[in-house]
N, C-alpha and C positions, 0 to 999 in steps of 0.2 A: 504494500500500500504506500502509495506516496510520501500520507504522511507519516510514514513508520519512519520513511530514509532519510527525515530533516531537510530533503531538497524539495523545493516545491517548484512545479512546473504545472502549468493552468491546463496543460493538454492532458491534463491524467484523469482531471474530473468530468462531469458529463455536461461541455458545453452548450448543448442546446437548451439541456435546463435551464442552466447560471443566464445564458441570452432569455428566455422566454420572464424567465424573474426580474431580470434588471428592465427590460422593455414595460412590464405592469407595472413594476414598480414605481419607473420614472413618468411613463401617461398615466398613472393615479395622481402623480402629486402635479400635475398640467391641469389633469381634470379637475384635483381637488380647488384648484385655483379660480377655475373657471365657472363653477356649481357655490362657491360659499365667496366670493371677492364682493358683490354688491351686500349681503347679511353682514361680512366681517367688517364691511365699513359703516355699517348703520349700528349694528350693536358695540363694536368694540374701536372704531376709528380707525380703523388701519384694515384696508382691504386684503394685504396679505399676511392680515393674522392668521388662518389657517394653513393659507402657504406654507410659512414659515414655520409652523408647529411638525407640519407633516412632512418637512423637507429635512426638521432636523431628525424626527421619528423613524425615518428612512437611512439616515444618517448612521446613526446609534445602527438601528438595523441590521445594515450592511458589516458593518462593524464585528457586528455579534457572528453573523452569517459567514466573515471572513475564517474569526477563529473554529469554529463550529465544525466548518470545513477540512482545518488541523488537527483536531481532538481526533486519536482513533474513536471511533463508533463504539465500540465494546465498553469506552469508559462509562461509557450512562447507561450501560447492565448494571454496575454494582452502585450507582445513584439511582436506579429506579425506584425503588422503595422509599427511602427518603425524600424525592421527588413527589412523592406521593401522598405520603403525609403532610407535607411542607402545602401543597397543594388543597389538601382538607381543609389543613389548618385555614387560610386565607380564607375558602368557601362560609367558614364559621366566621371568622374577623371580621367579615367584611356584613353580615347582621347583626353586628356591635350597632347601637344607636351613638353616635358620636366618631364611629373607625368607617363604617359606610355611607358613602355617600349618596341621598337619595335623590334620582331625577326622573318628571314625571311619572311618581307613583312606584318608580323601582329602585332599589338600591340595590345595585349592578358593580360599585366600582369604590377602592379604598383611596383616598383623597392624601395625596403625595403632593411635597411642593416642588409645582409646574406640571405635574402629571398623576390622573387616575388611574390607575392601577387594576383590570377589570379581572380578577380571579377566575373565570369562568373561563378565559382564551386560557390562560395558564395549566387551565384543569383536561383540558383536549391532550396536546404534550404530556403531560404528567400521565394521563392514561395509557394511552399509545405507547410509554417507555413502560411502563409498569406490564402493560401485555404482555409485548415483545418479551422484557425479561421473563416472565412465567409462561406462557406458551412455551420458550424454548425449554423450561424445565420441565416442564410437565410431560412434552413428547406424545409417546404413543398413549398416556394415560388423561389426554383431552379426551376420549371418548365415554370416563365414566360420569355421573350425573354428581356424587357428591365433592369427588377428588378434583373433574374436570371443568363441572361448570356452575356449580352453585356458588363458589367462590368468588367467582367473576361477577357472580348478578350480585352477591353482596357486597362488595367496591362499587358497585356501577351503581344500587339503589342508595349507597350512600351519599354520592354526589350528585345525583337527582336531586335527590330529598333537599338537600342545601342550596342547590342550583332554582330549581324550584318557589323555592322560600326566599328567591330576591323578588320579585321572580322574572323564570327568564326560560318560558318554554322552546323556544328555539334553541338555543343553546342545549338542554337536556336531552331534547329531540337529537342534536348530531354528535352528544356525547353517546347517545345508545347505538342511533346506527353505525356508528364507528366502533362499536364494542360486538356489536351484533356481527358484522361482515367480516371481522378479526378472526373469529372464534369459529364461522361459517368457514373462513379459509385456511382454518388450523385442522379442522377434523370434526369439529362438535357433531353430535348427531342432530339431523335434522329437526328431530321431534321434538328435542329439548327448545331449542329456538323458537320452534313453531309454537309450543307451550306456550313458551313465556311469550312471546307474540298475544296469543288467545287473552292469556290471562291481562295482558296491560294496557289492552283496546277499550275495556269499561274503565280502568282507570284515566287512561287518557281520556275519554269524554266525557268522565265527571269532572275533571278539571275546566273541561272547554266549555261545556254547557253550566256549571255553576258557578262561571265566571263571568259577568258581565262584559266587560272588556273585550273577551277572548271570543265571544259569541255573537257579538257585535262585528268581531273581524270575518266572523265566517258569514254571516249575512252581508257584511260587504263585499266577500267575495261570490256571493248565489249573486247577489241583487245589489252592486255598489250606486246603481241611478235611482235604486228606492233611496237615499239619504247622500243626495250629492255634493250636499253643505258639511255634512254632518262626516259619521264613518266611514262613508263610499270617498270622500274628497280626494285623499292620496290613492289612490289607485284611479281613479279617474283621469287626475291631473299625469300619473307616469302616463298612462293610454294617449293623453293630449299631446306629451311630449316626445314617444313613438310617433305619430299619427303625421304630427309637424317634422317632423325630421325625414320624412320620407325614404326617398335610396340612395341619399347623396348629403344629406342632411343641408341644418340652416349655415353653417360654417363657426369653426372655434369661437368661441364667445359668444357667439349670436343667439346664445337659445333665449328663450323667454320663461318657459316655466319655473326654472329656478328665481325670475324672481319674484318671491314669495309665494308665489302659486305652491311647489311642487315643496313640502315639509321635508327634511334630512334629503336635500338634492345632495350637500357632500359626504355624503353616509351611505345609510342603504340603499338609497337610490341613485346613487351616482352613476348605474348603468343607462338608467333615464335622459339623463342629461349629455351621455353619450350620443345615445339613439336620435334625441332632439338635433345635439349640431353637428356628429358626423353621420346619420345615417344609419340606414339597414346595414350596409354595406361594413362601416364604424365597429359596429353590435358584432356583425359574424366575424370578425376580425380577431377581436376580443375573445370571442368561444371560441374561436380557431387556438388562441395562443393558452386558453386555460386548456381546451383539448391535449394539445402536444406535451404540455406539464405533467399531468396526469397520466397520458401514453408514459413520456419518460420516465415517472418516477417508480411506473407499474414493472416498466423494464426495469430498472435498478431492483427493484423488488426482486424479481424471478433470477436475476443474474447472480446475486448475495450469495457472499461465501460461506454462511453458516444462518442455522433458523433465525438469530436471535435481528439482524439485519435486513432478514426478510420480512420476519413479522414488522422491525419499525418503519421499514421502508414502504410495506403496505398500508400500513395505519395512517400512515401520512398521505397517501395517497388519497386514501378513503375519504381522509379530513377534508382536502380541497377541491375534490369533487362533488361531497356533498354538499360544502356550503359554496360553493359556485352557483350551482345547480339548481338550490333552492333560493338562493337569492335574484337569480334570473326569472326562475318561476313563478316568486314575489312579485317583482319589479313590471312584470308581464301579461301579471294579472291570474294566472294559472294555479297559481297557488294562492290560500292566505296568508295574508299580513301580518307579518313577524319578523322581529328586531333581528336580521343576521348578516354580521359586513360582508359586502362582495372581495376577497383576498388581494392584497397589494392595491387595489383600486380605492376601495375607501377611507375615509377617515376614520382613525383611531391608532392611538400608538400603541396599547397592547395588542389589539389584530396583527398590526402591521410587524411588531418586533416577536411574536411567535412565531408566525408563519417563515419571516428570513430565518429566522432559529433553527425551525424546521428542515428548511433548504438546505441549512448549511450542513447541517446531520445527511440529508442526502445525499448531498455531495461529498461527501467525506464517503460513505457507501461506497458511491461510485466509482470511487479512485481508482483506477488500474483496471477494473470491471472491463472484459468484452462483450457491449450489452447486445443483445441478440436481439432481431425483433419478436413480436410480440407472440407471434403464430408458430416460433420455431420451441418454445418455452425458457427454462431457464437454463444458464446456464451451467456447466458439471463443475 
């Protein structure tokens, strides 16, 4: 491995990754600029306050992504555990009355000076290391039901429960499926998954139907022009700001929904504001380059030289495709409305300095790998 030899040479890691990330990376914070510059001069006087938040966010980022990249991969086996804990702990610190800080209605994030701190991105990683470490221990004895898989769901309903209790159903939602699709790709038996499937569909829709809030989003998504002042507003307005952007869109800066119309344009809807100034064209561009990420890091995954690389290589994988995928299907209408950033593109320095984290643990994977494509499997 590259970084075993203390020489480092950029050709040993999986270039098209490192390009597809630094490309998001840098038209996220063009976008961010472009989606919140008229709000940052009305609220805070200085149009590129969030510029400059998320440029230096990216900054740090890369930073992190570089050394990440150096670490052999194997060291955060014997940090997973701790990682983990460390990771609860915050889930609990952060529903301290006074340690969390609460915004519209959620306390989501622990108040750091110059930066929020949102435990929930933290808790994605911390799982995905935690798997990895114990799937590769566990082996061939994933298949039995108390040794292999009710351990799992009791870490995983831990950090619901706390997740939950900010709350922050989105989030929880892609901490499962990335627990779920782990364990599906470790060996678990079908039936067990499927179980616990059965069994967490009436939980999940006691939550959504005895929530006010949360039932409100799902009837904006049946019917958003029954209440188009009201809950239907944001997903109307993303639809307006597609609708106007046409195949070629209105051209950089020129959108109009962001201002004021379209709520979190430099957040979770920053796909919107895409679509509005560069197009259809803009949009598939964008899926095209989170596609090829996810191709890559699937290969990195199959190519790893031992379980424990594979499993992290997949989980990561898992991560940002799922929250790509449903943040497009938000943003599009397709799905209901729920708080989940789109990766590299939107605002937030915790999203944004997990995910480089991530990267750079893949890339450090990668190193020396001859990654095969996808149809030939992995490699020996």
């Amino acid at each position: 491995m590259a970084a075993d030899k203390g020489q480092f040479r950029l050709a040993d890691y999986d270039l098209v990754l490192l390009l597809m990330v630094v490309a998001l990376t840098s038209f996220g914070i063009v976008m961010v600029y472009s989606a919140s510059s008229v709000m940052a001069a009305k609220n805070f006087h200085d149009g590129a306050y969030f510029l400059k938040r998320q440029g230096l966010f990216a900054l740090v980022g890369f930073g992190v992504a570089a050394v990440a990249m150096r670490i052999d991969y194997h060291h955060w086996r014997k940090l997973a555990v701790p990682i983990l804990l460390v990771s609860l702990a915050l889930l609990v610190l952060v529903l301290i009355p006074g340690i969390g800080g609460k915004v519209k209605g959620a306390t989501r994030w622990i108040r750091l000076p110059g930066f929020n701190l949102q435990p929930s991105e933290f808790a994605k990683i911390a799982l995905i290391m935690y798997m990895a470490y114990s799937l590769e221990k566990k082996s061939d004895k994933i298949r039995s039901l108390s040794y292999g898989f009710l351990p799992y769901m009791v870490v995983l309903a831990a950090m619901l429960l706390l997740i939950l209790k900010q709350p922050d159903l989105g989030a929880a939602l892609t901490l499962a499926g990335v627990a779920i699709l782990m364990l599906f790709a470790a060996g678990t038996r079908l039936v067990f998954i499927l179980g616990t499937m059965l069994m967490a569909a009436p939980i999940v829709a006691f939550l959504v139907f005895h929530s006010a809030y949360r039932l409100r989003r799902i009837k904006a998504f049946m019917n958003p022009e029954q209440d188009p002042t009201g809950i239907g507003w944001q997903i109307i307005q993303s639809k307006y700001a597609f609708g106007a952007g046409g195949l070629f869109g209105q051209g950089l800066g020129e959108g109009k929904q962001k201002l004021f119309y379209l709520p979190e344009a430099h957040t979770d809807f920053i796909l919107s504001v895409v679509g509005e100034e560069l197009g259809f064209l803009g949009v598939v561009v964008i899926i095209g380059m989170f596609f090829i990420l996810v191709q890559r890091a699937m290969r990195i995954a199959m190519a790893a030289r031992d379980p424990f690389g594979r499993f992290l290589a997949l989980g990561i994988a898992v991560l940002f495709a799922i929250e790509a995928s449903v943040n497009m299907g938000v943003v599009t209408g397709l799905l209901p409305t729920k708080g989940l950033a789109l990766p590299f593109l939107s605002y937030g320095g915790s999203s944004l300095l997990i995910s480089l984290l991530a990267v750079g643990i893949l890339l450090n994977i990668s190193s020396g790998l001859k990654l095969t494509p996808l149809t030939e499997g992995a490699a020996s």
